[in-house]
TIVO-2410 file (N, C-alpha, C; in nm, 3 decimals):
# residues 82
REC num residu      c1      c2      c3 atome chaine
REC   1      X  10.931   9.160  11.060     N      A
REC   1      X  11.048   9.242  11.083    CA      A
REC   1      X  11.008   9.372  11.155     C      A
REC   2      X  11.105   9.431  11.199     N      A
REC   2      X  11.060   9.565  11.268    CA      A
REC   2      X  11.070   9.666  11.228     C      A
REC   3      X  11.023   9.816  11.238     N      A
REC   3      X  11.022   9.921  11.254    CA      A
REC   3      X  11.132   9.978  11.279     C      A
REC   4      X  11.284  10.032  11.268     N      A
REC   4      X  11.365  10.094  11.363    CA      A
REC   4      X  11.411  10.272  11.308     C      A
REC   5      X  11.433  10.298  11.429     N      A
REC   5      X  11.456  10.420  11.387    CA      A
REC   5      X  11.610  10.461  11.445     C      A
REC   6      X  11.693  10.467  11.395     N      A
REC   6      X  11.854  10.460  11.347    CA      A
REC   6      X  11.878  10.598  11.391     C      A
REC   7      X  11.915  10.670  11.485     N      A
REC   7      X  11.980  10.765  11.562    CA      A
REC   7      X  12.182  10.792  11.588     C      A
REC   8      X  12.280  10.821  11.460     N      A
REC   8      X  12.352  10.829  11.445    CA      A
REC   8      X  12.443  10.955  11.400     C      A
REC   9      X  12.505  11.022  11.427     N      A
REC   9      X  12.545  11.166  11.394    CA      A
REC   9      X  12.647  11.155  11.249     C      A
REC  10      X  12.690  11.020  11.277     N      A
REC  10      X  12.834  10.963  11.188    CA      A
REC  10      X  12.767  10.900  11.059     C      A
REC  11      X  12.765  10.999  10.959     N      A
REC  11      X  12.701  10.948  10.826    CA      A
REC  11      X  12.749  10.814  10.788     C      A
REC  12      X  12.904  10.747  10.769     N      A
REC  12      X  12.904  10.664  10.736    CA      A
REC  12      X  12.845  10.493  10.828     C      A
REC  13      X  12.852  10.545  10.931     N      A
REC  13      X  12.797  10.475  11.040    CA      A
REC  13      X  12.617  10.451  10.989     C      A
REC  14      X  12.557  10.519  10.979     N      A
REC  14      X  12.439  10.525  10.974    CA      A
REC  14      X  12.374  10.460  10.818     C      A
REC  15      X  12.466  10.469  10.752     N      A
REC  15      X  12.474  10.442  10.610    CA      A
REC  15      X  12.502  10.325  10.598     C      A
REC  16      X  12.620  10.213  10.677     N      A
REC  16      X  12.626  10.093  10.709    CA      A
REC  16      X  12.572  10.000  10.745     C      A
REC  17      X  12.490  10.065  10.870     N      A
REC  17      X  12.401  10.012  10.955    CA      A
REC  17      X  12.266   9.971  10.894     C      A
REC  18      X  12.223  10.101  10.818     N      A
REC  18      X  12.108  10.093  10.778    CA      A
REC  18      X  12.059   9.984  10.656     C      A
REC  19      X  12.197  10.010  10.597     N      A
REC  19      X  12.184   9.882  10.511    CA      A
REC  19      X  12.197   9.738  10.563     C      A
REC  20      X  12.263   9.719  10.636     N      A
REC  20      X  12.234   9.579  10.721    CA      A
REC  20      X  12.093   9.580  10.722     C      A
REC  21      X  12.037   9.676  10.851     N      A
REC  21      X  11.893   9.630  10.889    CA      A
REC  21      X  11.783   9.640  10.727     C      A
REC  22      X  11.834   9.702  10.659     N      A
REC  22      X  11.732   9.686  10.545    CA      A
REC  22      X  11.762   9.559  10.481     C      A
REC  23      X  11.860   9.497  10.475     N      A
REC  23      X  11.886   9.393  10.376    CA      A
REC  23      X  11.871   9.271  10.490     C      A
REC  24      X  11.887   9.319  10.575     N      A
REC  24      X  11.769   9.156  10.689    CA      A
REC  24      X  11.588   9.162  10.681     C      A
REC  25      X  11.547   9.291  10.597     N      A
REC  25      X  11.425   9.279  10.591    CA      A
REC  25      X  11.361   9.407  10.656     C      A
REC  26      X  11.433   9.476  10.756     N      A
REC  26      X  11.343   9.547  10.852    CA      A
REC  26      X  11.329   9.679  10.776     C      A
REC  27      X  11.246   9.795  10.840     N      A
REC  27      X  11.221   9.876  10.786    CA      A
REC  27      X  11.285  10.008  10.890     C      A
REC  28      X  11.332  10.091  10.771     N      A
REC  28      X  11.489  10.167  10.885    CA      A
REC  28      X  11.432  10.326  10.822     C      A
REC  29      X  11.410  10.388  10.926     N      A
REC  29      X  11.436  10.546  10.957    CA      A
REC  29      X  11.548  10.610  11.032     C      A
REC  30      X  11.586  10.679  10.918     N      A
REC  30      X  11.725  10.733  11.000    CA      A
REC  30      X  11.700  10.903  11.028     C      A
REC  31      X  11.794  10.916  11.155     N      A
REC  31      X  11.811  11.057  11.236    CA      A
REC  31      X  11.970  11.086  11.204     C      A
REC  32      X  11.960  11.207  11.220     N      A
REC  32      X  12.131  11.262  11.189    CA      A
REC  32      X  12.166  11.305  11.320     C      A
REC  33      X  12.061  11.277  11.449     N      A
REC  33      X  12.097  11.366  11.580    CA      A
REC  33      X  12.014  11.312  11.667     C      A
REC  34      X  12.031  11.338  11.790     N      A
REC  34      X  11.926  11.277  11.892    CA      A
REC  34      X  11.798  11.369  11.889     C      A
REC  35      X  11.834  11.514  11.818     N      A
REC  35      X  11.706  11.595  11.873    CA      A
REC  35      X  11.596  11.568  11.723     C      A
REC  36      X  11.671  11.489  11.579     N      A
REC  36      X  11.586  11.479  11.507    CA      A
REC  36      X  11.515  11.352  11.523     C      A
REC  37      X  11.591  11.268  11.595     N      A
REC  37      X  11.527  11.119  11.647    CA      A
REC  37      X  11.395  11.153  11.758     C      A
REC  38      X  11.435  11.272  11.856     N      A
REC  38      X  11.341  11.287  11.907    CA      A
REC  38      X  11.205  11.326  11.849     C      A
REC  39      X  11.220  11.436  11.780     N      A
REC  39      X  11.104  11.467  11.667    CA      A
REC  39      X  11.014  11.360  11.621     C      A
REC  40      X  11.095  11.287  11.530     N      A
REC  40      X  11.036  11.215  11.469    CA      A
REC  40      X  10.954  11.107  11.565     C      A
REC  41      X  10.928  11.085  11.705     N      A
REC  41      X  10.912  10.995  11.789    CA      A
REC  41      X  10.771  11.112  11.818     C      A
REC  42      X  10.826  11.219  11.874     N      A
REC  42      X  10.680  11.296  11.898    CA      A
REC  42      X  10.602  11.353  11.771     C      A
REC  43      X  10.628  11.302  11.634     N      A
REC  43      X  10.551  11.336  11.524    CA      A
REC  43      X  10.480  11.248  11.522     C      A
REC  44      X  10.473  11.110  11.578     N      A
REC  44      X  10.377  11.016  11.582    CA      A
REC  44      X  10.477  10.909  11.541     C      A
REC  45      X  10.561  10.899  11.503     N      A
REC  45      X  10.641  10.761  11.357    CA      A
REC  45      X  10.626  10.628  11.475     C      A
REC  46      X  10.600  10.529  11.383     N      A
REC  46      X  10.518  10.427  11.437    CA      A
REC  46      X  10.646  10.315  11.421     C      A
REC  47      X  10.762  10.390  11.504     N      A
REC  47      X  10.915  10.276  11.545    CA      A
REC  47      X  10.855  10.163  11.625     C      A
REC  48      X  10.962  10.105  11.625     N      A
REC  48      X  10.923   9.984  11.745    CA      A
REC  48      X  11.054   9.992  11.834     C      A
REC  49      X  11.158   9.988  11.775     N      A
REC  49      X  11.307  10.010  11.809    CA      A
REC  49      X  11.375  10.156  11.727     C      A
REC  50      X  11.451  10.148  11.890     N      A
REC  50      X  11.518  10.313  11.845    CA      A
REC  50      X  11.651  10.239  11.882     C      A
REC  51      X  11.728  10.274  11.750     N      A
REC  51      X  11.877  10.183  11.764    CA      A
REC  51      X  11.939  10.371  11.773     C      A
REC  52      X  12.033  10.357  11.891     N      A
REC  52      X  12.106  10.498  11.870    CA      A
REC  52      X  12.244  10.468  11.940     C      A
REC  53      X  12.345  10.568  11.859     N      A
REC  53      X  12.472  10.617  11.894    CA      A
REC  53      X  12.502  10.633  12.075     C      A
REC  54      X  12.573  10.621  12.128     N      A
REC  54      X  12.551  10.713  12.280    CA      A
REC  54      X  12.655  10.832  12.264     C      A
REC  55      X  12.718  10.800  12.182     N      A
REC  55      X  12.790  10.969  12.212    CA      A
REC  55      X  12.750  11.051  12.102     C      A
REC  56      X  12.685  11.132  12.099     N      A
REC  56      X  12.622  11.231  12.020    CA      A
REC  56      X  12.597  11.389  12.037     C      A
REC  57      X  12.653  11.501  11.964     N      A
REC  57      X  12.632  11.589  12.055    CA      A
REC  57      X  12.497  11.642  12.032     C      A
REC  58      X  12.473  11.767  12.124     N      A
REC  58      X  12.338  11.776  12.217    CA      A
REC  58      X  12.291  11.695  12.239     C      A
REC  59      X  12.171  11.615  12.178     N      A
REC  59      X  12.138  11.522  12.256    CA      A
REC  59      X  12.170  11.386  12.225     C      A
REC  60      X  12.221  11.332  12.404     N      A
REC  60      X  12.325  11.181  12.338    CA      A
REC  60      X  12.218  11.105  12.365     C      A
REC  61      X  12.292  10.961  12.295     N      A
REC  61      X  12.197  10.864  12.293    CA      A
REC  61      X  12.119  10.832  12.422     C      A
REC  62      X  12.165  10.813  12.545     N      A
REC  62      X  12.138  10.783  12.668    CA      A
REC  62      X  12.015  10.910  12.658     C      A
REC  63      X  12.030  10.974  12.711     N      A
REC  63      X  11.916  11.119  12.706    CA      A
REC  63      X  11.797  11.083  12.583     C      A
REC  64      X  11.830  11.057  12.483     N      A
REC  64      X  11.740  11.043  12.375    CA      A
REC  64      X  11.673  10.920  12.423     C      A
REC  65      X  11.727  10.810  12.499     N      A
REC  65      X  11.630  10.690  12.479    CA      A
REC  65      X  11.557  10.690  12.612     C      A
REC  66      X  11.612  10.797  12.713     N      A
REC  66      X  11.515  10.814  12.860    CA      A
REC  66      X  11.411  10.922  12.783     C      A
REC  67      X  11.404  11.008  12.691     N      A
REC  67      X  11.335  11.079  12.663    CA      A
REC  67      X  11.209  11.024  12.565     C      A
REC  68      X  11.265  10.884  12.464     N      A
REC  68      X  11.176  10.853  12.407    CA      A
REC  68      X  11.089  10.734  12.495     C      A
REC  69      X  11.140  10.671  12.577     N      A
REC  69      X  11.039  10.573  12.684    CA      A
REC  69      X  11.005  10.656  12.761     C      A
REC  70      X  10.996  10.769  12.778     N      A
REC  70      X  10.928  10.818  12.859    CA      A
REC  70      X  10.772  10.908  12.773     C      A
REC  71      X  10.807  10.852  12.632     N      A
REC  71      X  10.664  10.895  12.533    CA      A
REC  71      X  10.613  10.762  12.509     C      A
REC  72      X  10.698  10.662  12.515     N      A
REC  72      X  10.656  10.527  12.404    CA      A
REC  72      X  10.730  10.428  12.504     C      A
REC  73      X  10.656  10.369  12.618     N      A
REC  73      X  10.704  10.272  12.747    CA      A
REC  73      X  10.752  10.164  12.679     C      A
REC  74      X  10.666  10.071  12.584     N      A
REC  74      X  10.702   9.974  12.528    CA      A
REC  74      X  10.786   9.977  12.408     C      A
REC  75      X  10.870  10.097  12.342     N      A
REC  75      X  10.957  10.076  12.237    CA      A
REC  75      X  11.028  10.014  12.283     C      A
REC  76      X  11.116   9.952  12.203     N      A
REC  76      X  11.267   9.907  12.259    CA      A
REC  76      X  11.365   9.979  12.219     C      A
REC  77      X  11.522   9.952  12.328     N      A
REC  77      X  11.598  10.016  12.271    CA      A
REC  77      X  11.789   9.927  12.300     C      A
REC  78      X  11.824   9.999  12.191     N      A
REC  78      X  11.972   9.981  12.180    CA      A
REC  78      X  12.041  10.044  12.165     C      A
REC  79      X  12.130  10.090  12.213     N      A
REC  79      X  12.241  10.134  12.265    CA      A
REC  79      X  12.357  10.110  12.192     C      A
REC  80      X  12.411  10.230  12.122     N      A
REC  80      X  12.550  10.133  12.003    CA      A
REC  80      X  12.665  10.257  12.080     C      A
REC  81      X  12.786  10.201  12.022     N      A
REC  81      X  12.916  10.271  12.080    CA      A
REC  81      X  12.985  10.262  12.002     C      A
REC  82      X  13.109  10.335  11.946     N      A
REC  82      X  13.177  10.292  11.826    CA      A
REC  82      X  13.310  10.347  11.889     C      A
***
């Protein structure tokens, strides 16, 4: 299973989600913002997938996931919209 790191501003959103990906097995770090998703990417955290929001304020998802492949080429990423 994977690594993901859950980038969502919308508590109940993130709270939903996360339980899905935990109860398929994977292992889920969650952000309340794009700039704490970013952090946690340049603290070292050893994601594989960065699942994020795109509308987020300061930093939106789009910005957050050119900012994190541009630290980590091979993460993957997804893109959610609600």
């Amino acid at each position: 299973m994977a690594r993901i790191l859950l980038a969502d501003d919308d508590a109940a959103a993130r709270e939903i989600i996360a339980r899905a990906l935990l109860a398929d097995g994977h292992t889920v770090e969650v952000a309340q913002d794009g700039q704490e998703a970013l952090l946690r990417v340049e603290a070292g955290s050893g994601v594989e997938v960065l699942l994020t929001d795109v509308q987020m304020p300061g930093l939106d998802g789009v910005a957050l996931a050119r900012r994190v492949v541009s630290l980590r080429p091979a993460i993957r990423v997804v893109l959610l919209s609600g």
